[in-house]
C-alpha positions in Angstrom: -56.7 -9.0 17.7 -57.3 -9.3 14.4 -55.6 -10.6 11.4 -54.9 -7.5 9.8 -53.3 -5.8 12.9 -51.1 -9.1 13.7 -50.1 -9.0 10.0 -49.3 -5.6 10.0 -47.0 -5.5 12.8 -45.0 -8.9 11.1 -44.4 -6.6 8.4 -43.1 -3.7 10.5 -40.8 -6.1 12.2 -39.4 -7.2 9.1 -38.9 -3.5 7.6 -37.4 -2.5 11.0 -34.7 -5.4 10.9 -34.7 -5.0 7.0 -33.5 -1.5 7.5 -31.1 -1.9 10.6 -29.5 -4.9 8.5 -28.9 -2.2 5.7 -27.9 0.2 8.4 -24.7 -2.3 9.2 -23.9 -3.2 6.0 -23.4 0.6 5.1 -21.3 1.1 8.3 -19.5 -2.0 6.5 -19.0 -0.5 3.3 -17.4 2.6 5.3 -15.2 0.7 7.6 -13.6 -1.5 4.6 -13.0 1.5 2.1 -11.5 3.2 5.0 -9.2 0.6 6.2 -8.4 0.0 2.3 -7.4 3.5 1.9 -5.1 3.2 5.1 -3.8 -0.4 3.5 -3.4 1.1 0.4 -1.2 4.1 1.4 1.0 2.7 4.1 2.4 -0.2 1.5 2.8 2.3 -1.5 4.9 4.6 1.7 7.0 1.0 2.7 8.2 0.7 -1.1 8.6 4.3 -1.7 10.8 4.5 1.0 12.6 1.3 -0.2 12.7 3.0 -3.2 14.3 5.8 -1.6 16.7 4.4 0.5 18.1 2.2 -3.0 18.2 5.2 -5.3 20.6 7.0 -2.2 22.5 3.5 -2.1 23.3 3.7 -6.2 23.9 7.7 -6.1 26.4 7.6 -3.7 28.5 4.5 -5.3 28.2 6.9 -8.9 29.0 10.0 -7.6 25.6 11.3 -8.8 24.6 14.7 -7.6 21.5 15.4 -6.0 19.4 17.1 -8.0 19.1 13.7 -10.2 18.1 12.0 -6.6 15.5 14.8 -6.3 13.8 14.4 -10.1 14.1 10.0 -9.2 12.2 10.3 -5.8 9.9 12.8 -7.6 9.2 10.5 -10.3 9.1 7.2 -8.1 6.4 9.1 -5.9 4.2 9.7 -8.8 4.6 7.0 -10.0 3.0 5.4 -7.0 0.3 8.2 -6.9 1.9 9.4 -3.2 0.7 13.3 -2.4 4.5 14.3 -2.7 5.6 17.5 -3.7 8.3 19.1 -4.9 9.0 21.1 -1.4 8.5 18.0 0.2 11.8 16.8 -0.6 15.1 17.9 0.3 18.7 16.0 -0.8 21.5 17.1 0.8 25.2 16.4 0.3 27.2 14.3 -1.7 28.8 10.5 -2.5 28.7 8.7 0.9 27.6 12.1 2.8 23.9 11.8 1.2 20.9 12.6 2.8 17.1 12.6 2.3 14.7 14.3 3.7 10.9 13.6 2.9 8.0 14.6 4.6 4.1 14.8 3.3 0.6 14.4 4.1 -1.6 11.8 3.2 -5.5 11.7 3.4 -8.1 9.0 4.0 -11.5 10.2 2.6 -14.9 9.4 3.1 -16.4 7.0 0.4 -19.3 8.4 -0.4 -18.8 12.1 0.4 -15.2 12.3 -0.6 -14.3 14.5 2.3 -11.2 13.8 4.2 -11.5 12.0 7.4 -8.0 11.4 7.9 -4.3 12.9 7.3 -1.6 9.9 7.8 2.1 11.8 8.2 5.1 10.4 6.8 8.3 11.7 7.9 11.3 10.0 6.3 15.2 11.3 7.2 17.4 8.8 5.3 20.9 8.4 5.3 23.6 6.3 3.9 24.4 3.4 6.3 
């Protein structure tokens, strides 16, 4: 063989591997935006149902009706940039009968593409305890 050829295939090794390395570190990227989307949404769903459960706690001790339970867990949910609507959310009775209901969609989207991979559903039926 000659020098040439030998050379040239050393350097077709080294774009093969070159591109598989760049291959896996793409895959990478996509697996730990994915995973930080999932992260991301499941704590902001944990304190919005803290959140939740509180407000209830306070409303029923004040007497306070629930439409002002409604606008608080409306405000609370944008404020942590949840995909709640105001359909999603349904208070029911009154002092220590109290009740929420929230249920809503969340999607995890493709980095790159932005397309939705993923709907996480959160279902929350609170009561007073």
């Amino acid at each position: 063989m000659r020098l040439k050829d030998v050379m040239g295939w050393k350097q077709v090794k080294a774009g093969r591997r070159y591109v598989a390395m760049f291959a896996w570190l793409f895959l990478a990227f996509m697996y730990a935006s994915l995973i930080s989307q999932w992260l991301t949404v499941s704590k902001r769903d944990h304190a919005f149902a803290e959140y939740t459960d509180s407000v209830m706690q306070v409303a029923a001790n004040e007497q306070r009706p629930a439409k002002d339970v409604r606008a608080l867990v409306l405000i609370k949910a944008e404020d942590l940039s949840l995909p709640v609507h105001g359909n999603d959310v349904q208070i029911t009775g009154k002092g220590q009968t109290l009740r929420a209901a929230v249920h809503y969609n969340a999607d995890i989207s493709m980095p790159i593409l932005n397309q939705p991979v993923y709907r996480m559903r959160f279902d929350h039926d609170l009561a007073l305890r």
